[in-house]
C-alpha positions as CSV (number, residue, x, y, z in Angstrom):
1,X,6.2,55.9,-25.8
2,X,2.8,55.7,-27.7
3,X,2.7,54.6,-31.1
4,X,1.6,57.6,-33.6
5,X,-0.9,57.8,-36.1
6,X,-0.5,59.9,-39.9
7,X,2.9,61.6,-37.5
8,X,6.0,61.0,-36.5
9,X,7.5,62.6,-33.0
10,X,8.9,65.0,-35.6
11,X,5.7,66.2,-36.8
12,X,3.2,65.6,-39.4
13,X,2.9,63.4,-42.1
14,X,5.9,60.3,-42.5
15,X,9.3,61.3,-44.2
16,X,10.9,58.1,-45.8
17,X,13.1,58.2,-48.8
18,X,12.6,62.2,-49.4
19,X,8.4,61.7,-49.8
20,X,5.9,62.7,-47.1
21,X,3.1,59.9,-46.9
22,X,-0.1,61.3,-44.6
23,X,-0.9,58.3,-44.1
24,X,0.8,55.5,-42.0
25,X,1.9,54.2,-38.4
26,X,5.2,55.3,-36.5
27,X,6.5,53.2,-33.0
28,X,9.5,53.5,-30.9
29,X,11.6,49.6,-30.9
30,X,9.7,46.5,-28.4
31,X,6.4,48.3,-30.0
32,X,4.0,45.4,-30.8
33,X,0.2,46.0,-32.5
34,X,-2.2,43.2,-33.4
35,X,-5.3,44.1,-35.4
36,X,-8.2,41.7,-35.2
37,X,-8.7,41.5,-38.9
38,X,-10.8,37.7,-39.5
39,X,-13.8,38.4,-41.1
40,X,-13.6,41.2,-42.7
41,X,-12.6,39.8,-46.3
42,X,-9.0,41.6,-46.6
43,X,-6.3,40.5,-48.8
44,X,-3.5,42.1,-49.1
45,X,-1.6,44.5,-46.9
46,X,0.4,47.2,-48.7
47,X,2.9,49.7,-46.7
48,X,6.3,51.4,-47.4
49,X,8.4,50.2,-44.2
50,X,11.7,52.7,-43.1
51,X,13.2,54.5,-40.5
52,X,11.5,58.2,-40.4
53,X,13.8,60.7,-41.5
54,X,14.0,62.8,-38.5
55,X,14.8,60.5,-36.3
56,X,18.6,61.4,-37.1
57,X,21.5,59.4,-38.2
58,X,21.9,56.9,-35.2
59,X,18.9,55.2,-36.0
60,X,19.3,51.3,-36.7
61,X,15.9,49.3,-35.6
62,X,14.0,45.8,-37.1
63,X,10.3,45.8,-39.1
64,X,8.3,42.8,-39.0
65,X,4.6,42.3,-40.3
66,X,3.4,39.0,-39.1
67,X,-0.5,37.3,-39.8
68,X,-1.7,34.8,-37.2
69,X,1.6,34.7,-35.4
70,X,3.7,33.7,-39.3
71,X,6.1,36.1,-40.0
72,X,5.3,37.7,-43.4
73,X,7.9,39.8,-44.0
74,X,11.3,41.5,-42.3
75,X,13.1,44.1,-43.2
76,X,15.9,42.7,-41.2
77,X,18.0,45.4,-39.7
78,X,18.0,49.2,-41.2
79,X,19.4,51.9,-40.3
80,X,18.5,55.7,-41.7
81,X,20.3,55.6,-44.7
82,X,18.1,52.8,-45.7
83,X,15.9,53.1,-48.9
84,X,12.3,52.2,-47.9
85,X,10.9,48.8,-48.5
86,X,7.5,48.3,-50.4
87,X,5.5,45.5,-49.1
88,X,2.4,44.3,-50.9
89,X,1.5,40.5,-48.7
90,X,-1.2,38.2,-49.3
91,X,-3.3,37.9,-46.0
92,X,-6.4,36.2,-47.2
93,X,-7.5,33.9,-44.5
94,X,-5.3,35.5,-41.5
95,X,-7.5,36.6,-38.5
96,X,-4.5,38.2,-36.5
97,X,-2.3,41.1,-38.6
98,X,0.7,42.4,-36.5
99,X,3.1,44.9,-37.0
100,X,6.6,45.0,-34.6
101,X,9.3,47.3,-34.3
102,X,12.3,46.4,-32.6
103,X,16.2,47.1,-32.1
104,X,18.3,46.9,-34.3
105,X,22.5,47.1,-32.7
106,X,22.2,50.2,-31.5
107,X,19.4,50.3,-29.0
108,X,18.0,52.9,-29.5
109,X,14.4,54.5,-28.7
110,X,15.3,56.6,-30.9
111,X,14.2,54.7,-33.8
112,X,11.1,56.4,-35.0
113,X,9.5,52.8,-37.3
114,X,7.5,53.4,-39.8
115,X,4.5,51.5,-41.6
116,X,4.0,54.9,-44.5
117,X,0.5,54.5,-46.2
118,X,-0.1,51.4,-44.2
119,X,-3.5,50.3,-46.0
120,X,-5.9,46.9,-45.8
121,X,-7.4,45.7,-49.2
122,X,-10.3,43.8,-50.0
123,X,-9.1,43.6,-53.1
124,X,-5.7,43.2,-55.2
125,X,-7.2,46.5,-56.4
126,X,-6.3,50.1,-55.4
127,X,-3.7,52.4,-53.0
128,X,-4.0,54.1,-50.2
129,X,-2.3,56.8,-48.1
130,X,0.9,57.1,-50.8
131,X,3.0,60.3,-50.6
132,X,2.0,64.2,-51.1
C-alpha cells in the first residue's frame, strides 16, 4: 500500500478528532519514511498524530517520529476512539527525520496512520496545514 499525501484511502483531506486538516501524511502499519532534512536549518516538527476516521472501528496501530535514528515521540498504541496527539519536537541538529506506522494488537492494514498538518519549521514561529 503506498503512503498518501493531503488524503486518506477514504478520500480527501485527514479526519481526526471531528476536523479535516488538508494537509498531512497517511500510511498503512510496517510503513517507514526518512526525509533527509541536515542542512536545511529546521527546528521543530509540528503534526497532529491519530488513526483517520474512516478507517472504521477495528483500527488499533503504533506512531513514532524518530530524528537520526532517536525516537522522539510515540503515541504508544491507539486505537480509533483515540483523541489526536499534538506533537511540537525540537529537531535542531537532526539530519535524518522519520516517521513509522506500525501494528498495534490487532494487525490490521487497516490502520489508515496519520501525521495531520505535518509541517517543518525554521523557526519556533508559525503553523501549517491545521484543519478547514
Amino acid at each position: 500500500w503506498p503512503w498518501l499525501v493531503d488524503r486518506a484511502p477514504g478520500g480527501d483531506g485527514i479526519r481526526l478528532g471531528g476536523n479535516t486538516w488538508r494537509r498531512g501524511l497517511v500510511m498503512v502499519p510496517r510503513t517507514r519514511l526518512d526525509f533527509a532534512i541536515g542542512g536545511a536549518g529546521y527546528q521543530r516538527f509540528r503534526a497532529v498524530l491519530g488513526l483517520d476516521e474512516r478507517a472504521g472501528p477495528a483500527g488499533h496501530a503504533v506512531l513514532r517520529i524518530l530524528g537520526d535514528g532517536q525516537l522522539l515521540h510515540s503515541t504508544g498504541p491507539i486505537d480509533a476512539q483515540a483523541l489526536p496527539q499534538r506533537v511540537d519536537l525540537d529537531i535542531r541538529g537532526d539530519q535524518t527525520l522519520t516517521l513509522e506506522a506500525d501494528f498495534g494488537d490487532r494487525l490490521d492494514f487497516g490502520d489508515h496512520c496519520a501525521f495531520a498538518g505535518a509541517a517543518l519549521l525554521r523557526s519556533a514561529v508559525g503553523a501549517s496545514g491545521g484543519p478547514r
